[in-house]
Structure formats: structure tokens, C-alpha cells
N, C-alpha and C positions, 0 to 999 in steps of 0.2 A: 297325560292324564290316564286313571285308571280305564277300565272300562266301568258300565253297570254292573256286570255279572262279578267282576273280580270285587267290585266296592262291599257288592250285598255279601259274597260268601265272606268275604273279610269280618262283615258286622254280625252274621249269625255265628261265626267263629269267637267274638267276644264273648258270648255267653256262654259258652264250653270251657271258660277258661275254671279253675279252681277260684280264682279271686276276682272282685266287682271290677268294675270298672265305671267309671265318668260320663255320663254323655252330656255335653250343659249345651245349650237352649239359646243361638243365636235367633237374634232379630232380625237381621238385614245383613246385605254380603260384606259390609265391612263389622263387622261381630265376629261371620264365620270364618271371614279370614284370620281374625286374630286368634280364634280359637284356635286352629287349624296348626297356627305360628307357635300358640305355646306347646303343641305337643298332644293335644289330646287326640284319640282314634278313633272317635264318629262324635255325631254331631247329630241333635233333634230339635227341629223346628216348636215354637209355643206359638201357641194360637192368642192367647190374651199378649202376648209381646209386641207378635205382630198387628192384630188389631190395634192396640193402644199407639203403635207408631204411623199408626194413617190415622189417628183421631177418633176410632171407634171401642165398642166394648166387646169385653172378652163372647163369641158368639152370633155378633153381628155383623160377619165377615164371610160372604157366599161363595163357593165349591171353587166356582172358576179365578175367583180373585186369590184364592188362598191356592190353589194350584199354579196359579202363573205364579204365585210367590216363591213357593220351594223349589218348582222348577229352576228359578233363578241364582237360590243358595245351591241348590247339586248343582249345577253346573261352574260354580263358582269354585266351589273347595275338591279338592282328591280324597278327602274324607266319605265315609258312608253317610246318607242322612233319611232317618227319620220320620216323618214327621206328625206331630196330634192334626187330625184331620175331623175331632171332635167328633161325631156322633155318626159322619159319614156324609153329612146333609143329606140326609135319606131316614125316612121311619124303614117302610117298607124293605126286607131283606134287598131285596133284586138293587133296589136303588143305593144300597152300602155296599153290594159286591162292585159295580158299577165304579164308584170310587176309586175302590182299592186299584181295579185294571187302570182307571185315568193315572192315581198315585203312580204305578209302577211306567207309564208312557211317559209323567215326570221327570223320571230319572231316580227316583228313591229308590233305598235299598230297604226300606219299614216303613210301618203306620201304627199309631194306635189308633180302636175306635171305640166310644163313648157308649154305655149303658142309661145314657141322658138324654132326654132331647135335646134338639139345636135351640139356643139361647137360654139354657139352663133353666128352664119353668116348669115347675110341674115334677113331679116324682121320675125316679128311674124307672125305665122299662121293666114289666112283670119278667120274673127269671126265663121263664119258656117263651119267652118272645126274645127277649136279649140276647139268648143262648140263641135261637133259629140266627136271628143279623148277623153272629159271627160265623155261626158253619158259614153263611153264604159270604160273607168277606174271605172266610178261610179258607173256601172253594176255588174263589177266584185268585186269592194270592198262591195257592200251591200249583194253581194249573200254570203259571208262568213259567218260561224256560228259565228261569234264575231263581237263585235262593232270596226269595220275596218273606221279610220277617214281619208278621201281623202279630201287633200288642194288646189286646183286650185289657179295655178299662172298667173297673167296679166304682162307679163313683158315690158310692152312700156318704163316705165321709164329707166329700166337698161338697154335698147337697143337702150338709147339715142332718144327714141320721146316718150318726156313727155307732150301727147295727154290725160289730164285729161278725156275728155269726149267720147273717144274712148276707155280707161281704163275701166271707170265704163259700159261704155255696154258688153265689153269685161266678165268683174265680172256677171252682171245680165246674161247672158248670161249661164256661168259656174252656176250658182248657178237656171237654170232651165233646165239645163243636170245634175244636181243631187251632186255638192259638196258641203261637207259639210261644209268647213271652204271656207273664199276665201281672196286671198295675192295678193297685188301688191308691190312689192317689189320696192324701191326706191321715194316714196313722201316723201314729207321733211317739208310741212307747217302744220298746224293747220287745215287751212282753207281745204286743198286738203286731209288730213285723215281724218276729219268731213263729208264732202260732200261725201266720199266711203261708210262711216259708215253708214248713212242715205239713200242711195243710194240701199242699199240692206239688207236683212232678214235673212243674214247668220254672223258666228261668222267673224270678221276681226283679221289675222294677221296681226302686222305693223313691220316692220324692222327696227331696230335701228343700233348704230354705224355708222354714214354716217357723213359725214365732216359738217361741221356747222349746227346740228340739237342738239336742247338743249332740247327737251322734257324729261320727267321721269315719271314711271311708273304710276302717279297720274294722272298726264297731259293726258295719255293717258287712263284711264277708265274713267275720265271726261268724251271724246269724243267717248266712248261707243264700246271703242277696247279691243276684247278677251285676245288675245295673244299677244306676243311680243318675239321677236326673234333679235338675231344678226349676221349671219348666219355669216361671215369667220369674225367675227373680232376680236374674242379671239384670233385664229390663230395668226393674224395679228399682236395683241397686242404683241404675246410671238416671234414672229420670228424677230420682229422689235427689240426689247430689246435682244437679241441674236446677232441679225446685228452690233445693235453698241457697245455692249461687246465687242466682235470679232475683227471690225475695231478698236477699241480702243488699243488690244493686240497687233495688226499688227502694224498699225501706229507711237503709240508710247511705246510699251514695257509694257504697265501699268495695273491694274487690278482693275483699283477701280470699274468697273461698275459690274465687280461679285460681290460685297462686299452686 
């Protein structure tokens, strides 16, 4: 197995490449294995995938349950991983830097963290308070002895105000409190990932799997995006084809959709 330090510089070495690259979003160690088996070269933890497979909602899953959890995926795969650690479980800076050092004693080689409170209620963080949480996240992942990659999230769009121009200062913002990568989770045009990507001097996560967005991996290193992610929607893919297995057993006795 890798070490830490060789997995992380591996994963901040992705983003220097000229072209995007993949990271999709296991649930559980038999996900990231298989990920792992087809080839792909890191791997990021979802927070609504993992909640949804203990029963809970995207949110309602506490610091130390969601760290025993990734702990468990690094240690599982030789892959780098990861992972949304959602808002930090901390308002207070001190208690998002605090995090990020737990994350990096997991064994991760990244995090992103959340411009939202925990359980998604309520507005994002005022810009100058958001921007403080990440210098001190960014504080404490650079002081590490390994290349520690910290992801700042602008979440307007997935909190339902899709304030393109409140996003991008949001991003510029995080990206001079010191993150390394920077995600806005939920654009969906050409035109609105072009303009983030231009926008700022740091590597762009984009999000895919979102209902009516037909980009592909080309489409988007055109437009000058690192990464790419789909955070729950593998989940989503396999629990939806389980649903209607299931209902189909109940319903009418039949099994063809196991087939």
C-alpha cells in the first residue's frame, strides 16, 4: 500500500494535469473497491450516500461517525480519497480547522468544506465569515507535513439561489483565504462553468449527474475544469434499480428486473 504522503501528493498532482479528470463518489468499501478495479485514480467520499446507506438524510450524520467512515474507505483502497466533510461540523473557524487535522489523522489526502450550515437550514454563510472558516481550514491543512488538498464549496446553487455572481465572489474569496481547489456544486450551463473557470486561478471541481446536463468529460477540459465528481449519484443510480426490483417483487410476484 501507498503511503499517505505518496497517495496526497499523487491527488494534488491530478490537478496539474492539462486535462480533467474523474473522481466519483463511493459509499462503502465495496464501491471503493470497485472503483478502484476499474481504473479510476482517486476517489471522494458523499456525504448524502453515505448517510442514505445507514438510514439517514443528507446532513444528519455527526463528525465522528462520518470520520470513522472515510477512515475506513482510505484504508481500504491505494487510491487517494477525499472526502465532503460538509460544513466542517463546526460554525466557528477554530472548530473547521480542527476537522480538517481529524480528516488528515484519517488517512485522507482532501476535504471539501461547506459555505452552509450543517443540515442545510438556513442561508449560506455571509462572504466574510465563510472566507475566515476556510483560511482556518487552509491554515491547518498547509501546516501538515504532506500535501493536504482542501476543496472550498460555494453552495448557492444547491440552496436554491442560483446567484451566479454572488458564487464567483464567494470562490474568489475562498481562493484568497488559501483553497486549494474551489467547487460550486450545482451549475448546469456551459456558459455558468466557463465564467467560474475564468473567474478564478485555482483548479475547478464541477459536479455532474444533475437532471438535464449532458456535458462529458471532453466538454468539460475544453472549458478548463480539473475535476469532476458526482457526489451521491452512484448511490442513487444503485438504490433506484433496487427500488424498482423490489416494487416489481411486491407488486406483481415477478423477478425479471434481477435478471
Amino acid at each position: 500500500m501507498k503511503s499517505q504522503s505518496e497517495k496526497a501528493a499523487g491527488f494534488r498532482a491530478l490537478h496539474e494535469r492539462a486535462r480533467a479528470f474523474i473522481i466519483p463518489n463511493p459509499w462503502d468499501i465495496g464501491t471503493a473497491k470497485m472503483l478502484e478495479a476499474l481504473g479510476f485514480e482517486a476517489l471522494a467520499g458523499t456525504s448524502a450516500g453515505f448517510a442514505q446507506s445507514i438510514g439517514k438524510i443528507d446532513g444528519a450524520v455527526d463528525r465522528d461517525t462520518m470520520l470513522a467512515h472515510v477512515a475506513q474507505l482510505a484504508a481500504a483502497t491505494d487510491l487517494p480519497l477525499s472526502a465532503d466533510l460538509e460544513n466542517g461540523y463546526a460554525d466557528k473557524p477554530a472548530g473547521v480547522a480542527e476537522t480538517v487535522r481529524l480528516a488528515a489523522a484519517a488517512g485522507l489526502s482532501g476535504c471539501s468544506i461547506e459555505d452552509l450550515p450543517l443540515g442545510r437550514d438556513g442561508e449560506p454563510y455571509e462572504i466574510a465569515f465563510a472566507a475566515e472558516r476556510i483560511r482556518a481550514a487552509a491554515e491547518a491543512a498547509h501546516a501538515l507535513p504532506f500535501t493536504f488538498t482542501l476543496t472550498a464549496r460555494a453552495e448557492n446553487f444547491i440552496a436554491g439561489h442560483p446567484d451566479l455572481a454572488d458564487t464567483i465572489a464567494r470562490l474568489q474569496a475562498f481562493q484568497e483565504a488559501g483553497a486549494d481547489v474551489l467547487y460550486a456544486p450545482g451549475l448546469r450551463t456551459k456558459e455558468d462553468i466557463a465564467t467560474v473557470v475564468r473567474s478564478v486561478d485555482r483548479p475547478v471541481n464541477v459536479l455532474m449527474g444533475l437532471q438535464g446536463v449532458q456535458l462529458n468529460l471532453a466538454d468539460l477540459s475544453a472549458l478548463g475544469v480539473k475535476r469532476v465528481s458526482v457526489g451521491s449519484a452512484l448511490s442513487r443510480v444503485a438504490y433506484n434499480a433496487a427500488l424498482r426490483a423490489a416494487t416489481e417483487m411486491r407488486d406483481h410476484g415477478t423477478f425479471t428486473l434481477l435478471s
